[in-house]
C-alpha positions as CSV (number, residue, x, y, z in Angstrom):
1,X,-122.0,-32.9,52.7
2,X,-122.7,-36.7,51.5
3,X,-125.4,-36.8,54.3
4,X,-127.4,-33.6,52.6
5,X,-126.8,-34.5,49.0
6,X,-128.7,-38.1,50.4
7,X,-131.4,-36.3,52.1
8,X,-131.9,-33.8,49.4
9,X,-132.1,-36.7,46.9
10,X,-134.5,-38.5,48.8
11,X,-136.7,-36.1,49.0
12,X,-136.5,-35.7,45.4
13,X,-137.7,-38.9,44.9
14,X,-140.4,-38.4,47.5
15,X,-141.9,-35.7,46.4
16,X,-140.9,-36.2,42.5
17,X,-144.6,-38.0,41.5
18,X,-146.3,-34.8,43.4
19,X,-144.4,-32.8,41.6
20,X,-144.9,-34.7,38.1
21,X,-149.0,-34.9,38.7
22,X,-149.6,-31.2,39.0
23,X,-147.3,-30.2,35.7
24,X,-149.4,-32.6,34.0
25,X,-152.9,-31.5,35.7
26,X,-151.5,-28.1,34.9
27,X,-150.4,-28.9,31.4
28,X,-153.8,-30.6,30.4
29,X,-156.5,-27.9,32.2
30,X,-154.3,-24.8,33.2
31,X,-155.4,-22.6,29.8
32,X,-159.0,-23.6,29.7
33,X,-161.5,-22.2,32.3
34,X,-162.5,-25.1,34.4
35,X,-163.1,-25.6,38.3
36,X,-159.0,-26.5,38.7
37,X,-158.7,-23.0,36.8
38,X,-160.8,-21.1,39.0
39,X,-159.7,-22.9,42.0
40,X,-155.6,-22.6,41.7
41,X,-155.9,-19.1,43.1
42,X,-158.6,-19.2,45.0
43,X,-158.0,-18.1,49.0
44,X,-157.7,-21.6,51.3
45,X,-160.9,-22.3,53.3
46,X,-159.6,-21.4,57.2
47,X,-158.7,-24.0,59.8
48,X,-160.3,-25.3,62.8
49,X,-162.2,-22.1,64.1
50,X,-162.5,-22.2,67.6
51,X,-166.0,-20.6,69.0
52,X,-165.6,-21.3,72.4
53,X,-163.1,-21.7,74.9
54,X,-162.5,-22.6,78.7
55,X,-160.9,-19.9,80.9
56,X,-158.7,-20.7,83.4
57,X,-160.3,-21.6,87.0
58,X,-158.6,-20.2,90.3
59,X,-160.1,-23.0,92.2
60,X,-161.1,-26.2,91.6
61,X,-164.6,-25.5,93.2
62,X,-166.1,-23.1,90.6
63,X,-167.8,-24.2,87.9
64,X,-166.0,-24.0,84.3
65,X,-166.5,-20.5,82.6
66,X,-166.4,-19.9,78.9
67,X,-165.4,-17.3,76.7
68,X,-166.1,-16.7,73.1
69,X,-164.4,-13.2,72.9
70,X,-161.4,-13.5,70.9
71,X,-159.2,-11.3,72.9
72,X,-159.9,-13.0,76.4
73,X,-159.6,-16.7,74.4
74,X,-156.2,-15.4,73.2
75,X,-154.9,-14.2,76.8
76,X,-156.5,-17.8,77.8
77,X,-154.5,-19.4,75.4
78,X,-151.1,-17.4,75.4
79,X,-151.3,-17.7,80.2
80,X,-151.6,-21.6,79.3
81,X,-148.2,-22.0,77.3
82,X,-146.6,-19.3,79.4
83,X,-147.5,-21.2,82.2
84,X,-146.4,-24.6,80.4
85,X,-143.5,-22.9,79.6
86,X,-142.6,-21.6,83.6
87,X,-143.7,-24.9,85.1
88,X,-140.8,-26.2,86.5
89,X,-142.1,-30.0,86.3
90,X,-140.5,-32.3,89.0
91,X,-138.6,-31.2,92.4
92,X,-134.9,-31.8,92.2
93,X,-135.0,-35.0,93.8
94,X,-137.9,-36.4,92.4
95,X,-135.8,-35.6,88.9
96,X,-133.0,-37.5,90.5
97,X,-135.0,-40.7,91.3
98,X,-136.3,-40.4,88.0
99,X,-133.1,-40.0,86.0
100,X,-131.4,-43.1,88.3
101,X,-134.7,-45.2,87.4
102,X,-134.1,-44.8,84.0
103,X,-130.1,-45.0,83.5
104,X,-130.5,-48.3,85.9
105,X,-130.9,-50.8,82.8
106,X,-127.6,-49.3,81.3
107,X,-124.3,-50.9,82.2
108,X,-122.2,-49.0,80.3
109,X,-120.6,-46.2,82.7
110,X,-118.9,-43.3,81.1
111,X,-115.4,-43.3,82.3
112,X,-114.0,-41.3,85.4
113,X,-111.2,-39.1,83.5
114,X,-114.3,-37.8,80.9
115,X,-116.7,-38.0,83.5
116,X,-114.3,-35.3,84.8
117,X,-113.5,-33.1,81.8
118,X,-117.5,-33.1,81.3
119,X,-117.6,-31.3,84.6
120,X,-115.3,-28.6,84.2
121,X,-117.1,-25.2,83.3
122,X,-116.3,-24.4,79.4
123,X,-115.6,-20.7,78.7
124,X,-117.1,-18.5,76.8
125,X,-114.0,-18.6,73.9
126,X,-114.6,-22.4,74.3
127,X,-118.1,-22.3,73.7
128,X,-118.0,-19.7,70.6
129,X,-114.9,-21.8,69.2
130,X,-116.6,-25.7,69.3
131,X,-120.0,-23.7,68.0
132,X,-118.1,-22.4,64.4
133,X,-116.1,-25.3,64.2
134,X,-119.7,-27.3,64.4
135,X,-120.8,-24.8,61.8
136,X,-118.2,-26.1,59.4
C-alpha cells in the first residue's frame, strides 16, 4: 500500500503543473470565443496514414509488390504479427547455449534443495492459492 500511495503521489507532482497550466488557460480564454475555444472540441487530426504497403514475398526472388488496398494492407499487417507471434525463435539447443552464455558471468548458484522444490510440478489448488494470496 506505501509503494502506491508513493507512486500515486509522484505522479501527482508530475503531472501537477500540466494540470495547473490548462485550469488557468481555461480560466483566462474558456468563456470568450477565441482559437483555444474553437479548438478544445475540435476532432484530433489522424495519425500516421499509411498509403502504401509491402505484401509479403513467397520467395526471395520476386520482386517486392505493394498494396494500397486497405483490406489486403490489413491481412498484410495482421499475417506479420501472427507470424511474429508463432515464430518459435531459436532451436532448443541453440536456446540452451544461449542461456549458459549468459548465466556464465554469474557466480551465485541457486541452492540444490530449492533448485529442487522449483522443479516439482505445482497443482492447480497451488497455483489458484499463491495467485489470491498475491492479489492481497
Amino acid at each position: 500500500m506505501f509503494l502506491q500511495d508513493t507512486v500515486a503521489r509522484l505522479e501527482v507532482k508530475r503531472f501537477g503543473h500540466i494540470r495547473t497550466h490548462v485550469a488557468a488557460h481555461d480560466w483566462l480564454e474558456g468563456e470568450t470565443v477565441s482559437k483555444y475555444w474553437c479548438r478544445m472540441n475540435a476532432a484530433p487530426k489522424p495519425g500516421k496514414v499509411i498509403f502504401e504497403m509491402e505484401e509479403a514475398a513467397e520467395t526471395a526472388t520476386r520482386p517486392a509488390l505493394y498494396t494500397n488496398r486497405s483490406d489486403r494492407m490489413a491481412s498484410t499487417a495482421r499475417d506479420y504479427y501472427d507470424s511474429l507471434q508463432c515464430d518459435d525463435g531459436l532451436d532448443d539447443t541453440a536456446r540452451r547455449a544461449a542461456t549458459q552464455e549468459s548465466l556464465a558471468g554469474f557466480t551465485a548458484r541457486l541452492p540444490e534443495h530449492d533448485r529442487e522444490a522449483l522443479a516439482e510440478e505445482a497443482s492447480y489448488v497451488e497455483i489458484v492459492e499463491a495467485l489470491t494470496d498475491a492479489a492481497t
